[in-house]
mmCIF entry with sequence, helices, sheets and N, C-alpha, C, O atoms, coordinates in Angstrom:
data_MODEL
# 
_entry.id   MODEL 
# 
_entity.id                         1 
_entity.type                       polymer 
_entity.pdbx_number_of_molecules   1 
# 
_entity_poly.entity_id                      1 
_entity_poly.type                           'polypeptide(L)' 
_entity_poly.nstd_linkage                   no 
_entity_poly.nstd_monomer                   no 
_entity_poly.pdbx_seq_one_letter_code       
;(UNK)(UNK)(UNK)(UNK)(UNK)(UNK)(UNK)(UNK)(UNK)(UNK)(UNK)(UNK)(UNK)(UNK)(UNK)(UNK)
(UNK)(UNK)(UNK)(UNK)(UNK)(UNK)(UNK)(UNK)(UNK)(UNK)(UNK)(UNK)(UNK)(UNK)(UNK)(UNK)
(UNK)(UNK)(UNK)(UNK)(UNK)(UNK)(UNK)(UNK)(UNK)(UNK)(UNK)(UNK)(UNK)(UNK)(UNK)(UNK)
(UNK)(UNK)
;
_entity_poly.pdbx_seq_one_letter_code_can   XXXXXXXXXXXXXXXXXXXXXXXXXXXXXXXXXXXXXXXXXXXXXXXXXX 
_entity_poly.pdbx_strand_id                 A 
# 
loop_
_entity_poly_seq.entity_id 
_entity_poly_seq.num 
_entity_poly_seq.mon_id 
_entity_poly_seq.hetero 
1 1  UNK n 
1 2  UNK n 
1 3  UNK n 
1 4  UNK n 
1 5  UNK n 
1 6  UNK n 
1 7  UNK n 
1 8  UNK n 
1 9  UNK n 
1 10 UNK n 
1 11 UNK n 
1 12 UNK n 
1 13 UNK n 
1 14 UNK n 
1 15 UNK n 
1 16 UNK n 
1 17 UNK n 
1 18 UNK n 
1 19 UNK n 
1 20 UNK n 
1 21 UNK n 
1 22 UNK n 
1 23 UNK n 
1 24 UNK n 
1 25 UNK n 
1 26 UNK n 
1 27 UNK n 
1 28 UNK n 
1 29 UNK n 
1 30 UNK n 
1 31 UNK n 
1 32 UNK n 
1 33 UNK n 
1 34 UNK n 
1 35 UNK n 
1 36 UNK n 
1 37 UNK n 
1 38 UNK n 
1 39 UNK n 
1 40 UNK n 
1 41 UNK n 
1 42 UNK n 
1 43 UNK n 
1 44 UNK n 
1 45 UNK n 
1 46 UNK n 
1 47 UNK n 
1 48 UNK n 
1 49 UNK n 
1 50 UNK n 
# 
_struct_asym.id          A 
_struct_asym.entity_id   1 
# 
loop_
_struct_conf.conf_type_id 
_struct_conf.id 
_struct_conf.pdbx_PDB_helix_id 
_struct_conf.beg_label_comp_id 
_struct_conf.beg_label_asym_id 
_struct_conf.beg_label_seq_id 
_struct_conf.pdbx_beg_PDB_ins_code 
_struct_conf.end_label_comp_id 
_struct_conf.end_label_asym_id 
_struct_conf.end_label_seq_id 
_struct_conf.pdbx_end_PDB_ins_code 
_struct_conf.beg_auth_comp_id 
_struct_conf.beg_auth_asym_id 
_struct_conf.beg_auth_seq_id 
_struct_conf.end_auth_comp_id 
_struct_conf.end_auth_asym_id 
_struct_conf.end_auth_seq_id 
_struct_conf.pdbx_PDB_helix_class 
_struct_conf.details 
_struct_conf.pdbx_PDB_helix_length 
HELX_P HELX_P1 AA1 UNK A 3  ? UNK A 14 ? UNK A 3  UNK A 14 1 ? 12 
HELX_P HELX_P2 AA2 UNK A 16 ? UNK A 48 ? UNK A 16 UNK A 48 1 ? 33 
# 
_struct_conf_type.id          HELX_P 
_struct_conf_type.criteria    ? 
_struct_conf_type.reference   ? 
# 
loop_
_atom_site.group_PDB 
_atom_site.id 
_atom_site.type_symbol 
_atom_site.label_atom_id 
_atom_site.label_alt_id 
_atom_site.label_comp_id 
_atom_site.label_asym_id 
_atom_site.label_entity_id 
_atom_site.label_seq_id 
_atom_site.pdbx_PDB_ins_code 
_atom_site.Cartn_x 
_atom_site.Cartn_y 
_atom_site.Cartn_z 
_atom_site.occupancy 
_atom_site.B_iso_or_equiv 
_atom_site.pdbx_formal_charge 
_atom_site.auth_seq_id 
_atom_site.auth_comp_id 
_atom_site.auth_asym_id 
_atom_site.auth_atom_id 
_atom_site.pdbx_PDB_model_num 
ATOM 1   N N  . UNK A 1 1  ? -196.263 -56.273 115.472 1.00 0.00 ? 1  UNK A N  1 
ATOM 2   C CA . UNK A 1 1  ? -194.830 -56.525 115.519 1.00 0.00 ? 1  UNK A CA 1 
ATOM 3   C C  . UNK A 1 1  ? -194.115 -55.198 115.241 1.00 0.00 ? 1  UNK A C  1 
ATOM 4   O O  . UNK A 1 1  ? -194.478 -54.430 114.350 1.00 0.00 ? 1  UNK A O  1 
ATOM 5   N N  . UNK A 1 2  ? -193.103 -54.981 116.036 1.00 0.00 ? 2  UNK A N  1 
ATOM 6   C CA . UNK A 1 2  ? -192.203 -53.818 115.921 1.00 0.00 ? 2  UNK A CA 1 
ATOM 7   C C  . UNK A 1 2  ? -191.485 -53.961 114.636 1.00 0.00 ? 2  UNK A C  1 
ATOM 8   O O  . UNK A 1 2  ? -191.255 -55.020 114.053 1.00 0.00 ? 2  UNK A O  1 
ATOM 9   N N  . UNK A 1 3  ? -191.217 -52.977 114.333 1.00 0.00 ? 3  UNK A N  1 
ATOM 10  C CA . UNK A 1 3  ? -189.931 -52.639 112.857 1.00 0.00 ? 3  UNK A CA 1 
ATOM 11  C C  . UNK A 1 3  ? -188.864 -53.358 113.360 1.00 0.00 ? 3  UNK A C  1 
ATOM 12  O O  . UNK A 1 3  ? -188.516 -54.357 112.731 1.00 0.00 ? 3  UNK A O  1 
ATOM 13  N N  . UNK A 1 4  ? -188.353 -53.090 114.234 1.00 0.00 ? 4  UNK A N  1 
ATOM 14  C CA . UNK A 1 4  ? -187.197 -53.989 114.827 1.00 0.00 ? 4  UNK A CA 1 
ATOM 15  C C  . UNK A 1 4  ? -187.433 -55.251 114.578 1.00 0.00 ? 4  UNK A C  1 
ATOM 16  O O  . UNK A 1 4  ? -186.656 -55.827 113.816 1.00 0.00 ? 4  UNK A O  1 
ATOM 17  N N  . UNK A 1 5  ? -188.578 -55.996 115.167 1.00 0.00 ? 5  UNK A N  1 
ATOM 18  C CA . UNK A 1 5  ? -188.539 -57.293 115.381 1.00 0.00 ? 5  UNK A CA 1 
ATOM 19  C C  . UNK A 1 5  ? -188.300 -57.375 113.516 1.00 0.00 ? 5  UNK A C  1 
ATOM 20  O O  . UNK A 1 5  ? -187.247 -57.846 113.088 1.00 0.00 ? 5  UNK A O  1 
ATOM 21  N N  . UNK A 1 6  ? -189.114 -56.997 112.790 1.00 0.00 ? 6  UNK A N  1 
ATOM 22  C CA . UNK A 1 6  ? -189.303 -57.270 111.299 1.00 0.00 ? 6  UNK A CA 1 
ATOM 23  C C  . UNK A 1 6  ? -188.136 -57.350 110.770 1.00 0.00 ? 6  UNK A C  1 
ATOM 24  O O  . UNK A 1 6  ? -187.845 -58.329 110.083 1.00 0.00 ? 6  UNK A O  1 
ATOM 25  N N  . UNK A 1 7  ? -187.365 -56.462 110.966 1.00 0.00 ? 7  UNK A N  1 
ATOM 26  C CA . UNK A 1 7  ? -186.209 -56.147 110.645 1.00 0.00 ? 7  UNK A CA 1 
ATOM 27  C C  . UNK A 1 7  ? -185.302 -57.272 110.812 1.00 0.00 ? 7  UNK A C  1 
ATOM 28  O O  . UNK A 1 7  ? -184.736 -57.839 109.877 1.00 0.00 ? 7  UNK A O  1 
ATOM 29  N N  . UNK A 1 8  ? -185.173 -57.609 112.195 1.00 0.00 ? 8  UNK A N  1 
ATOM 30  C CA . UNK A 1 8  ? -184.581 -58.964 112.361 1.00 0.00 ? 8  UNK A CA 1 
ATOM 31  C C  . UNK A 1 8  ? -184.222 -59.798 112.157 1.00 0.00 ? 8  UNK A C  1 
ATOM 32  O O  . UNK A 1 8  ? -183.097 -60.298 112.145 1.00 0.00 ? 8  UNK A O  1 
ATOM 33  N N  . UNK A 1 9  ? -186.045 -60.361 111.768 1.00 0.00 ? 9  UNK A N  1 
ATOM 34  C CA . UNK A 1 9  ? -186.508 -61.760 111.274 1.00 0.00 ? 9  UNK A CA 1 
ATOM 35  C C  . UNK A 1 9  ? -186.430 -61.642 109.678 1.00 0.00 ? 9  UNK A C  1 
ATOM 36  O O  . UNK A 1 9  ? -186.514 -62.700 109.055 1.00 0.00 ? 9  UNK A O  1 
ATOM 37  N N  . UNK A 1 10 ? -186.241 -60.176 108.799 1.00 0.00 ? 10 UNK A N  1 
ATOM 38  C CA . UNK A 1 10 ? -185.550 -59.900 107.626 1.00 0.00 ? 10 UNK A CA 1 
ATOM 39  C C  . UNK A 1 10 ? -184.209 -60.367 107.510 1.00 0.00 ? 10 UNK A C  1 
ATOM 40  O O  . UNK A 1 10 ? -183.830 -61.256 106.747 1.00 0.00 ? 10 UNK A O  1 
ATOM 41  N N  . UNK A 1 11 ? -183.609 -59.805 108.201 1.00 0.00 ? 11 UNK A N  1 
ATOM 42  C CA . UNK A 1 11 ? -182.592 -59.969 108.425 1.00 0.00 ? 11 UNK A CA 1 
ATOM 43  C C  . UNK A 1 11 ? -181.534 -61.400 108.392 1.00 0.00 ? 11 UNK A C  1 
ATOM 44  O O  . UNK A 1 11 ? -180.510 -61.762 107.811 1.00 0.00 ? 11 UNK A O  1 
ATOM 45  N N  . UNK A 1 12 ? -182.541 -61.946 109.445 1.00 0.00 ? 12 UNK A N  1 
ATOM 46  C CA . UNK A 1 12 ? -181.633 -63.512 109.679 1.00 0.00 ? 12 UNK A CA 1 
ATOM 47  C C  . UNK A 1 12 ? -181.988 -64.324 108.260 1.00 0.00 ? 12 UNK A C  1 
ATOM 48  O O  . UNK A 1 12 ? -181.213 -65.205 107.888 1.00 0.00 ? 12 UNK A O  1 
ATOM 49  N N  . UNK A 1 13 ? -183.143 -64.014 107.506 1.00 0.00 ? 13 UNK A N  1 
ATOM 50  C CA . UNK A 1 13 ? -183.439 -64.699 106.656 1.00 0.00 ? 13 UNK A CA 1 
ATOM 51  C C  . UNK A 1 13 ? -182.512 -64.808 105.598 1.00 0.00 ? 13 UNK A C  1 
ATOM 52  O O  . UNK A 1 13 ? -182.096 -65.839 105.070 1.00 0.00 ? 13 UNK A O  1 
ATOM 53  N N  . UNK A 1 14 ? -182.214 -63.544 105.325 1.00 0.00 ? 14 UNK A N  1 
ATOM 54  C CA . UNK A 1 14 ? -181.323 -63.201 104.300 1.00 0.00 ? 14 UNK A CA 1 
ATOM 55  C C  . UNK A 1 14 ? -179.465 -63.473 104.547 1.00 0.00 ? 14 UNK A C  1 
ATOM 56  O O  . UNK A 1 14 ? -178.735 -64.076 103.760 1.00 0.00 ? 14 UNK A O  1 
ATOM 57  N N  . UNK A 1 15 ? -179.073 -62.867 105.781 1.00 0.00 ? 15 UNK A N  1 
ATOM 58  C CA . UNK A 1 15 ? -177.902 -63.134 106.224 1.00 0.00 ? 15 UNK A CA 1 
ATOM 59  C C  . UNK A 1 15 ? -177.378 -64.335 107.203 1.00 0.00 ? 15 UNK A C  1 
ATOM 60  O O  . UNK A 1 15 ? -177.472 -64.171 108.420 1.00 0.00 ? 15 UNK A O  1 
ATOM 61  N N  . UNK A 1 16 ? -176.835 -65.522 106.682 1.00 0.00 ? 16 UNK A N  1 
ATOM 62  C CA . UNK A 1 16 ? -176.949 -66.413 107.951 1.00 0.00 ? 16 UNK A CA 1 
ATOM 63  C C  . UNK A 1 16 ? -175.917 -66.322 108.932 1.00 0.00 ? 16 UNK A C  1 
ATOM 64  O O  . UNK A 1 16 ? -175.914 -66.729 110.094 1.00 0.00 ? 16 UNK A O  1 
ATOM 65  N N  . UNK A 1 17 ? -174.764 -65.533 108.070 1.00 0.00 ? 17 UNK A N  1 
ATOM 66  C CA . UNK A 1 17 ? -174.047 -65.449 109.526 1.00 0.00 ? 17 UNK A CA 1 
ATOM 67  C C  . UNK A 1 17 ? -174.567 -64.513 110.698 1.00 0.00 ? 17 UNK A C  1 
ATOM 68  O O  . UNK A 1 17 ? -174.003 -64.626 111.786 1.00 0.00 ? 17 UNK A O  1 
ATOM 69  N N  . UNK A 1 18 ? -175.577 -63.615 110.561 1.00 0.00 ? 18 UNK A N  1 
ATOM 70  C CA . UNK A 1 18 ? -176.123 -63.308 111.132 1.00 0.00 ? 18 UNK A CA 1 
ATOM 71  C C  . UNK A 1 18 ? -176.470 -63.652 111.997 1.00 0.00 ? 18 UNK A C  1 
ATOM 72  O O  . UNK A 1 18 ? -176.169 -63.465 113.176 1.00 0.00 ? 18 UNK A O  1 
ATOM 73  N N  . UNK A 1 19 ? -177.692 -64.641 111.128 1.00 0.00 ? 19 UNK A N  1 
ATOM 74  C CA . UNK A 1 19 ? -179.001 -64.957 112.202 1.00 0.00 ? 19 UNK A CA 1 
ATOM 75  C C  . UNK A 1 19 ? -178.035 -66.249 112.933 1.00 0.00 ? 19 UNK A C  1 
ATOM 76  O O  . UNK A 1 19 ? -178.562 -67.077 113.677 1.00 0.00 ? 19 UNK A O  1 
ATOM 77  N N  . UNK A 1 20 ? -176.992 -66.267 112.694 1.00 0.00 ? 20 UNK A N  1 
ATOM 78  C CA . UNK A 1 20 ? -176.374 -67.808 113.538 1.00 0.00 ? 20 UNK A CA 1 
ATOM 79  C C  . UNK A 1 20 ? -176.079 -67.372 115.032 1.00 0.00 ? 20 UNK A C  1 
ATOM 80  O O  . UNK A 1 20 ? -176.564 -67.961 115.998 1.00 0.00 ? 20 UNK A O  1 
ATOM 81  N N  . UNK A 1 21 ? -175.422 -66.523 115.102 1.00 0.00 ? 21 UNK A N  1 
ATOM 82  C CA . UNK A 1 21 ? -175.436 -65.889 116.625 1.00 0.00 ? 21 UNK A CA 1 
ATOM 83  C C  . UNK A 1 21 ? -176.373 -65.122 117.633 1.00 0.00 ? 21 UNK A C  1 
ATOM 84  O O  . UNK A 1 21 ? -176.264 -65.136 118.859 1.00 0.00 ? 21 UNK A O  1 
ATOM 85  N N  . UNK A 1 22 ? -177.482 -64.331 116.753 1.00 0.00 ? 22 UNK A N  1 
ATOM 86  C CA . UNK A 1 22 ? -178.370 -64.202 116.754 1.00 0.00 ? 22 UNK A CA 1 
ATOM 87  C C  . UNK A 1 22 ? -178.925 -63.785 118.202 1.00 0.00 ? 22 UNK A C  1 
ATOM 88  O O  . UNK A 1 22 ? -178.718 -62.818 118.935 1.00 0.00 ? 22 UNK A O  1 
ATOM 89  N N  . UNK A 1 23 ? -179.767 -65.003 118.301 1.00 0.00 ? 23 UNK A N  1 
ATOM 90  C CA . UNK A 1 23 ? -180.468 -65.652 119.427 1.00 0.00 ? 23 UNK A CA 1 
ATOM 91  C C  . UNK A 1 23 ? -180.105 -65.473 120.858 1.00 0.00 ? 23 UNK A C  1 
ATOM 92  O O  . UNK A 1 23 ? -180.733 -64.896 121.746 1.00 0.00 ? 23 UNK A O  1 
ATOM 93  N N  . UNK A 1 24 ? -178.732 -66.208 120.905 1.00 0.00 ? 24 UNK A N  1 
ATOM 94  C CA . UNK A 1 24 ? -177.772 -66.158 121.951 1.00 0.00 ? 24 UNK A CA 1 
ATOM 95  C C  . UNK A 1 24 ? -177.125 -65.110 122.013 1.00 0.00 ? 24 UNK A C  1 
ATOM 96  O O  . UNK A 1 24 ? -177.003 -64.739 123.180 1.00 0.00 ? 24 UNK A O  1 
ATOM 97  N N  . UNK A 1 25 ? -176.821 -64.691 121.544 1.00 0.00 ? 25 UNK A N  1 
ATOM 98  C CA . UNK A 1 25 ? -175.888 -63.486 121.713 1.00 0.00 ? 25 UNK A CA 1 
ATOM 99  C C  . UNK A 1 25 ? -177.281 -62.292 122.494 1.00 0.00 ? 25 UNK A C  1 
ATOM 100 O O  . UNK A 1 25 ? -177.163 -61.859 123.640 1.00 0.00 ? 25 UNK A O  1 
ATOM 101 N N  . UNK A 1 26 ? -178.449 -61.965 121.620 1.00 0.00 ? 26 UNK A N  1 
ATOM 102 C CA . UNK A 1 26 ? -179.192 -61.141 122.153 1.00 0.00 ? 26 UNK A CA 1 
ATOM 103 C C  . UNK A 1 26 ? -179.996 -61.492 123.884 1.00 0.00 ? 26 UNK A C  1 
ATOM 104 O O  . UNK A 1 26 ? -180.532 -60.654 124.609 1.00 0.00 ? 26 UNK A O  1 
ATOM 105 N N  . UNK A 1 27 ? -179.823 -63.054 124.163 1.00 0.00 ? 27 UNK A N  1 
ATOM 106 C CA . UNK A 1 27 ? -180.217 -63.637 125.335 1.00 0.00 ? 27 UNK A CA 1 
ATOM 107 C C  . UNK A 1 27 ? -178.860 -63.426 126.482 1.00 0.00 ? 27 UNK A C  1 
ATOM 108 O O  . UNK A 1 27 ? -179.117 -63.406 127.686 1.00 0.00 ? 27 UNK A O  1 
ATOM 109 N N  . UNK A 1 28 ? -177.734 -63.307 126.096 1.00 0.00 ? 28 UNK A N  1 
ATOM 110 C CA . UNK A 1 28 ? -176.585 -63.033 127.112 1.00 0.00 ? 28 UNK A CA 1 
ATOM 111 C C  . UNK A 1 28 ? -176.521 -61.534 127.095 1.00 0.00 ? 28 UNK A C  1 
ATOM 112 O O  . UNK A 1 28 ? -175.666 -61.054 127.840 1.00 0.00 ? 28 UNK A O  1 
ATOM 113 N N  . UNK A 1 29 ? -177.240 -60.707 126.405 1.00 0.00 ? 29 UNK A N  1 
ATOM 114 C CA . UNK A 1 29 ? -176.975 -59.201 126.194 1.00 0.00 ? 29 UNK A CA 1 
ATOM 115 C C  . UNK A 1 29 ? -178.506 -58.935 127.385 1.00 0.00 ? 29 UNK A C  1 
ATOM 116 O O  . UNK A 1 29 ? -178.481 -58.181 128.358 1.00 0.00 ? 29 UNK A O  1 
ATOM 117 N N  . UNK A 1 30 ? -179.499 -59.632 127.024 1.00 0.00 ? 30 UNK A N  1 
ATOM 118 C CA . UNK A 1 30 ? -180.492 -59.164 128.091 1.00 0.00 ? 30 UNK A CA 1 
ATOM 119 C C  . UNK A 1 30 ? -180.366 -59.801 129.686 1.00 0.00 ? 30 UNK A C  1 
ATOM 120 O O  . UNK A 1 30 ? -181.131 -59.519 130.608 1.00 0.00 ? 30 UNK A O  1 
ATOM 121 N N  . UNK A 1 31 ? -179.643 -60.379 129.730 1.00 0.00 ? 31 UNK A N  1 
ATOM 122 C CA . UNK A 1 31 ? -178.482 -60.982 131.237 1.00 0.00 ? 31 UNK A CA 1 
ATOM 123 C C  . UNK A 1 31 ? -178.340 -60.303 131.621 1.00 0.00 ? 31 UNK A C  1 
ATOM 124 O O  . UNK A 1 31 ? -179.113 -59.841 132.461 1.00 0.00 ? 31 UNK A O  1 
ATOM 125 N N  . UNK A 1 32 ? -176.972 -59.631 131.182 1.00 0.00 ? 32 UNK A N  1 
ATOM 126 C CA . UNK A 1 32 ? -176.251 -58.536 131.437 1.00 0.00 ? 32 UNK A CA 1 
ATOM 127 C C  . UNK A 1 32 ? -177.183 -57.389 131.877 1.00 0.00 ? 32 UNK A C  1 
ATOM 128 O O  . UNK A 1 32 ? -177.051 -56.953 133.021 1.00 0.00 ? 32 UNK A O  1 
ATOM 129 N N  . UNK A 1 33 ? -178.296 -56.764 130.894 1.00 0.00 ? 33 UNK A N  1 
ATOM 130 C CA . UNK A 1 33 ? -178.823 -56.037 131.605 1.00 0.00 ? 33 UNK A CA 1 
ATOM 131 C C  . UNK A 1 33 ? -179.240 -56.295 132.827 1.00 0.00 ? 33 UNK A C  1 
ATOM 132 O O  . UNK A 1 33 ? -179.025 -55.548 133.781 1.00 0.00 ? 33 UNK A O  1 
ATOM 133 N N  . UNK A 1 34 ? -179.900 -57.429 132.887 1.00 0.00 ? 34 UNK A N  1 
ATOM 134 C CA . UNK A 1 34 ? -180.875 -57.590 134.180 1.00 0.00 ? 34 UNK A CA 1 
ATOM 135 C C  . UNK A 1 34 ? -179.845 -57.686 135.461 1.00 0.00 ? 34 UNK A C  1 
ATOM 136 O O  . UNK A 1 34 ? -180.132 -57.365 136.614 1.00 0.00 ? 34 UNK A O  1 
ATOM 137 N N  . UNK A 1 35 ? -179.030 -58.018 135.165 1.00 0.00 ? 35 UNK A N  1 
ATOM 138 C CA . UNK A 1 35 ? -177.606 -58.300 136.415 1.00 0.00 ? 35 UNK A CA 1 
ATOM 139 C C  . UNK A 1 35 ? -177.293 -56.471 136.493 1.00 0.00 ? 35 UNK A C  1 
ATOM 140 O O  . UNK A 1 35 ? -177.452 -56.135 137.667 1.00 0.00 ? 35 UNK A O  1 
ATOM 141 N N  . UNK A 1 36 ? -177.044 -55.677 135.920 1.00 0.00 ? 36 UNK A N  1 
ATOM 142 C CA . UNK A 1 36 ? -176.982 -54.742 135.597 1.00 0.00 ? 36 UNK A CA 1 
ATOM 143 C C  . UNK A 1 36 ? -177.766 -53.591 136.260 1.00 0.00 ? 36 UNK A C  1 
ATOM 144 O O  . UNK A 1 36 ? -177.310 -52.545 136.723 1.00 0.00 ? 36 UNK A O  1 
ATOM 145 N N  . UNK A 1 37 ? -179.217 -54.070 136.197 1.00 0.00 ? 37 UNK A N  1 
ATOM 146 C CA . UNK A 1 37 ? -180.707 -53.447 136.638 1.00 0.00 ? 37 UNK A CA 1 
ATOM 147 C C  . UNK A 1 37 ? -180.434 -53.634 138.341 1.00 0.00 ? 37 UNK A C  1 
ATOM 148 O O  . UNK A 1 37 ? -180.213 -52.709 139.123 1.00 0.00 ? 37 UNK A O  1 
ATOM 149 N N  . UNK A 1 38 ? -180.520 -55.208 138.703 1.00 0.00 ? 38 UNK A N  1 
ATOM 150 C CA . UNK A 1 38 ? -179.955 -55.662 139.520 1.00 0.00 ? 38 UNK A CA 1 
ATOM 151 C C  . UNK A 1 38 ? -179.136 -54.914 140.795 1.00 0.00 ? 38 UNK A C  1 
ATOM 152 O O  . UNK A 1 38 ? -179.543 -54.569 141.905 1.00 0.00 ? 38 UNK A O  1 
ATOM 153 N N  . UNK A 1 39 ? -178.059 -54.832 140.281 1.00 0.00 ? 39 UNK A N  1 
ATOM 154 C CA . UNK A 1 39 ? -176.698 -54.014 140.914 1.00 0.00 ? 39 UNK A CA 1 
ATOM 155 C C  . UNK A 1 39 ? -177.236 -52.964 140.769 1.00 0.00 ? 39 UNK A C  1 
ATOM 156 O O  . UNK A 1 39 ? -176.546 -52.405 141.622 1.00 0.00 ? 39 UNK A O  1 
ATOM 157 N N  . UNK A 1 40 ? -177.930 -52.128 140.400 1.00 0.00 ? 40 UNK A N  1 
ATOM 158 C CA . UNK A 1 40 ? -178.364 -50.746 140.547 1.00 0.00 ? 40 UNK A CA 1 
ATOM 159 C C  . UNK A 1 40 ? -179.336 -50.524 142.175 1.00 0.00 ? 40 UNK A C  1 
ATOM 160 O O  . UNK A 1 40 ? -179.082 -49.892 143.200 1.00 0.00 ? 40 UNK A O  1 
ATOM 161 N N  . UNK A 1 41 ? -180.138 -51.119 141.885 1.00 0.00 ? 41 UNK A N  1 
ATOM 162 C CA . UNK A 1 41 ? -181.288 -51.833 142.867 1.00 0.00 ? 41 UNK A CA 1 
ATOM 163 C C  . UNK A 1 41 ? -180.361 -52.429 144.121 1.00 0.00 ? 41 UNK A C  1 
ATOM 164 O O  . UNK A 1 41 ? -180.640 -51.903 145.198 1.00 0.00 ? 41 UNK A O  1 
ATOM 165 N N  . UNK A 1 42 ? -179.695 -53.064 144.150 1.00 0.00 ? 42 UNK A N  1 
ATOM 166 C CA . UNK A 1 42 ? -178.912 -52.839 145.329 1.00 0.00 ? 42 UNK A CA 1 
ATOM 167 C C  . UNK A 1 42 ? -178.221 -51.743 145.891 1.00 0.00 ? 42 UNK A C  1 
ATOM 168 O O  . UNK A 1 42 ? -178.445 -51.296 147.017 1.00 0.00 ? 42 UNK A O  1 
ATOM 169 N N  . UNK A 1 43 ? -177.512 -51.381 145.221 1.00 0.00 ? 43 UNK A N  1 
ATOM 170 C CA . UNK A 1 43 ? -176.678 -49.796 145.829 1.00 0.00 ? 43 UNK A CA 1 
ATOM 171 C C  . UNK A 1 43 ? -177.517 -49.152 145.924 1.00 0.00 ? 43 UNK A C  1 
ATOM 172 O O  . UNK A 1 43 ? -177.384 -48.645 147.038 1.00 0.00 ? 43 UNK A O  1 
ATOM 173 N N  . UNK A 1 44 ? -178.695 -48.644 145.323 1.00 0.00 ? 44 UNK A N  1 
ATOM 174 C CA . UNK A 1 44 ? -179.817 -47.556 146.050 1.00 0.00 ? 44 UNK A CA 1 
ATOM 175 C C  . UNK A 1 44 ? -180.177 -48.403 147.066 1.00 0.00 ? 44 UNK A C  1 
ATOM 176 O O  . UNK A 1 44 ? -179.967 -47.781 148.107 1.00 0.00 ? 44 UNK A O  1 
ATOM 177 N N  . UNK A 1 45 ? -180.609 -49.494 147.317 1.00 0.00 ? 45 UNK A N  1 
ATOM 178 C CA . UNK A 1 45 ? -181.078 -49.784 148.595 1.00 0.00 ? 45 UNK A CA 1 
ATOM 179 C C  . UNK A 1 45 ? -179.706 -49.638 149.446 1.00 0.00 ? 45 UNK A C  1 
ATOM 180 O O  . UNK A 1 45 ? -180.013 -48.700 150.181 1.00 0.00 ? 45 UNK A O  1 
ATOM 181 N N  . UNK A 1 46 ? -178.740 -49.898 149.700 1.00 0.00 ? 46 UNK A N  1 
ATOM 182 C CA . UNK A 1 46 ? -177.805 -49.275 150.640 1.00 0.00 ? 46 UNK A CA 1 
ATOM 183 C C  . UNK A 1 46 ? -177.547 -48.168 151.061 1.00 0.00 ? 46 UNK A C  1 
ATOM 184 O O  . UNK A 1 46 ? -177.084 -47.805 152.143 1.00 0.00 ? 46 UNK A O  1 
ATOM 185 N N  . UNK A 1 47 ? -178.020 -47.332 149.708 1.00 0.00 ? 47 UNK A N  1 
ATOM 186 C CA . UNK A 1 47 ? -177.807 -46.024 150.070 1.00 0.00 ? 47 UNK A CA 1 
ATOM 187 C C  . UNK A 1 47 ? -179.087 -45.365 151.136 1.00 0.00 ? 47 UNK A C  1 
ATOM 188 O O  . UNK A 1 47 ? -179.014 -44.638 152.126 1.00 0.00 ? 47 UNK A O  1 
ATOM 189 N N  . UNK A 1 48 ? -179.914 -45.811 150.627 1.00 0.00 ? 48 UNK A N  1 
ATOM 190 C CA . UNK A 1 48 ? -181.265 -45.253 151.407 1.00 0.00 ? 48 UNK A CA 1 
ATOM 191 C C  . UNK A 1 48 ? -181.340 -46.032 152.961 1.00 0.00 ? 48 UNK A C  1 
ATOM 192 O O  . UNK A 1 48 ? -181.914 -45.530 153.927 1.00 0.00 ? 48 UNK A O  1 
ATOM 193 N N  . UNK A 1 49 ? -180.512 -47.592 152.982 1.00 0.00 ? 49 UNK A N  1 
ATOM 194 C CA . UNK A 1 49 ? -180.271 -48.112 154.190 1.00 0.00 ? 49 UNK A CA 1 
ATOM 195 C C  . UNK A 1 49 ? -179.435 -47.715 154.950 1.00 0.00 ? 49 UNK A C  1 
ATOM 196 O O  . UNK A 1 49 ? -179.244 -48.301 156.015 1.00 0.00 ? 49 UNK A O  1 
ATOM 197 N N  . UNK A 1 50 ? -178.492 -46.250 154.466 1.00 0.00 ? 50 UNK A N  1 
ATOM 198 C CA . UNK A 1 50 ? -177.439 -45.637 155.406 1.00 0.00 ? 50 UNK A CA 1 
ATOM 199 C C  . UNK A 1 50 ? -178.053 -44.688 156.533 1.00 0.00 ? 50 UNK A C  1 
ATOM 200 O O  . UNK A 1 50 ? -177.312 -44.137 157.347 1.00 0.00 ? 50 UNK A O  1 
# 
């Protein structure tokens, strides 16, 4: 397990307003990336399709 993850799961234990958003909040943040990743991956393919 990463320091991060430890950290975390420290974390939520101790702070609950924390760990209350937590979850979700870090699951709509890795969205975003992938939509993100996504849209990248398209415009290079247009570009290389010009």
């Amino acid at each position: 397990m990463s320091d991060l993850k430890k950290y975390i799961g420290e974390r939520k234990k101790r702070d609950k307003k924390f760990a209350e958003g937590f979850d979700e909040g870090y699951e709509q943040f890795k969205v975003g990336v992938m939509l993100r990743q996504a849209r990248e991956l398209l415009l290079n393919a247009q570009i290389l399709l010009r």
